[in-house]
C-alpha positions as a Markdown table, in Angstrom:
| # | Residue | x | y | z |
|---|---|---|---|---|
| 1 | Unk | 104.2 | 31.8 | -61.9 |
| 2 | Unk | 102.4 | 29.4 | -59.9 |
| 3 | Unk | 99.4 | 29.0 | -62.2 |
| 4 | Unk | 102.2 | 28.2 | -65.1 |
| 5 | Unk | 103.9 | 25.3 | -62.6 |
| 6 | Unk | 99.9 | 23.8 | -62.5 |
| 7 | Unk | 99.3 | 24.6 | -65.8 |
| 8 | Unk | 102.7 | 23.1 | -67.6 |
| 9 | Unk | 102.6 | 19.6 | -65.9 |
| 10 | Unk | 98.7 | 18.9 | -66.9 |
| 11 | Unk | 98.7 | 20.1 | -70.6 |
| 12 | Unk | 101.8 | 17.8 | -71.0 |
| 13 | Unk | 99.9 | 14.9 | -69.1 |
| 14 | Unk | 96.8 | 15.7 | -71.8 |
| 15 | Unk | 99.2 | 15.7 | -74.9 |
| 16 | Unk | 100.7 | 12.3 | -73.6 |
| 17 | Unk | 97.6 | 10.5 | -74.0 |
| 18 | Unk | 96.6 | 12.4 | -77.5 |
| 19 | Unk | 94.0 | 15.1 | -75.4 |
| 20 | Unk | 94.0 | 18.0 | -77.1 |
| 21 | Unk | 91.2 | 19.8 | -76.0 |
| 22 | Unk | 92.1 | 19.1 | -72.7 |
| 23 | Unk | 96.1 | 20.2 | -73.0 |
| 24 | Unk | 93.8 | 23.5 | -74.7 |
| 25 | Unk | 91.9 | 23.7 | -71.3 |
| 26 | Unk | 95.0 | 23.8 | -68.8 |
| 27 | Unk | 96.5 | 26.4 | -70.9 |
| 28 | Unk | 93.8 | 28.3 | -71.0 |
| 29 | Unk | 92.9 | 28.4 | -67.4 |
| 30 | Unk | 96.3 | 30.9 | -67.8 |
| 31 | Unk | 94.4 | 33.6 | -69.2 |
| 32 | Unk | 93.4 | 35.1 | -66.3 |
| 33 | Unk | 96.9 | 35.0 | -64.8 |
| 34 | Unk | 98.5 | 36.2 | -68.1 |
| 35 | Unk | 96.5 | 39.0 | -68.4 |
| 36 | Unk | 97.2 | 40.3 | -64.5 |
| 37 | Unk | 100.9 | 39.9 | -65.4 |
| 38 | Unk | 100.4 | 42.4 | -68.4 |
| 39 | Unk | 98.7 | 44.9 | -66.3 |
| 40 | Unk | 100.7 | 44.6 | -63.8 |
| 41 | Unk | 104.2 | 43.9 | -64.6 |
| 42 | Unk | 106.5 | 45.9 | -66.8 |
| 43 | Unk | 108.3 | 43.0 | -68.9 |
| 44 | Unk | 111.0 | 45.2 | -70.0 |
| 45 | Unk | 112.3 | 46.6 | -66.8 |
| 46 | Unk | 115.1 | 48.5 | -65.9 |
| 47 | Unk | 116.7 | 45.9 | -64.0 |
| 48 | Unk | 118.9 | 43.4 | -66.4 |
| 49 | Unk | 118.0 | 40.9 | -63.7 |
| 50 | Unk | 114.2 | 41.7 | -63.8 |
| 51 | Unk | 113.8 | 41.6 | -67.5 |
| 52 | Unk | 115.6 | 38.4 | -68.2 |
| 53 | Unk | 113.5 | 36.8 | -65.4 |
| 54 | Unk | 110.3 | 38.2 | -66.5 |
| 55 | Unk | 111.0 | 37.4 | -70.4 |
| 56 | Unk | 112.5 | 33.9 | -69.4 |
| 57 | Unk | 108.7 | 33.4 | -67.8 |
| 58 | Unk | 107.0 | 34.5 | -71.0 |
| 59 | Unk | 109.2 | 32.3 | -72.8 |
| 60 | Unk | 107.8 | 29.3 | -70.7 |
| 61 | Unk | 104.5 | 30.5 | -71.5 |
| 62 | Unk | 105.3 | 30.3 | -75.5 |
| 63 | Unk | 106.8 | 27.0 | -75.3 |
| 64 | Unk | 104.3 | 25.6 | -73.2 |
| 65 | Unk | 101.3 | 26.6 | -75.7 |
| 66 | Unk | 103.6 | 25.5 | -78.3 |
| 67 | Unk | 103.3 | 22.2 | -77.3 |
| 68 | Unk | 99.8 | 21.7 | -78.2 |
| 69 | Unk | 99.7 | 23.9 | -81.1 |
| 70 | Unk | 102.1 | 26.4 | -83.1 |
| 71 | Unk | 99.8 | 29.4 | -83.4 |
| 72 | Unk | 102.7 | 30.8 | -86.2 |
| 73 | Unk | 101.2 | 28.5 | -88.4 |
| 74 | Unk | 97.8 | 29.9 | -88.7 |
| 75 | Unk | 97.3 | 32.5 | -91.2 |
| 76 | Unk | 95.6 | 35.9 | -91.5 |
């Protein structure tokens, strides 16, 4: 995912020198991407091949927001 490879390198950059909101801001600007995935993509697919791809890419995703904040922490 393109918008990941863009979104990864300045959310790291932003955490490096203590920016939160702006780590917050790259990862955001995934939303849009993220959601046309979703509607677009089945993640569990047929295909062994497919499917570890396509979860290996969510994974990326997770550890990328992860970095900024761990959202398993919040509760409600």
């Amino acid at each position: 995912m393109t918008a990941l490879d863009t979104a990864e390198p300045k959310a790291a950059t932003a955490i490096e020198a203590e920016d939160f909101e702006g780590a917050m801001a790259a990862l955001a600007s995934l939303r849009v991407p993220i959601d046309a995935f979703f509607e677009n993509v089945t993640v569990n697919d047929d295909d062994p091949a497919k499917r570890a791809a396509r979860l290996a890419l969510l994974a990326r995703v997770r550890d990328a927001v992860h970095t900024v904040a761990d959202f398993s922490k919040i509760e409600g």
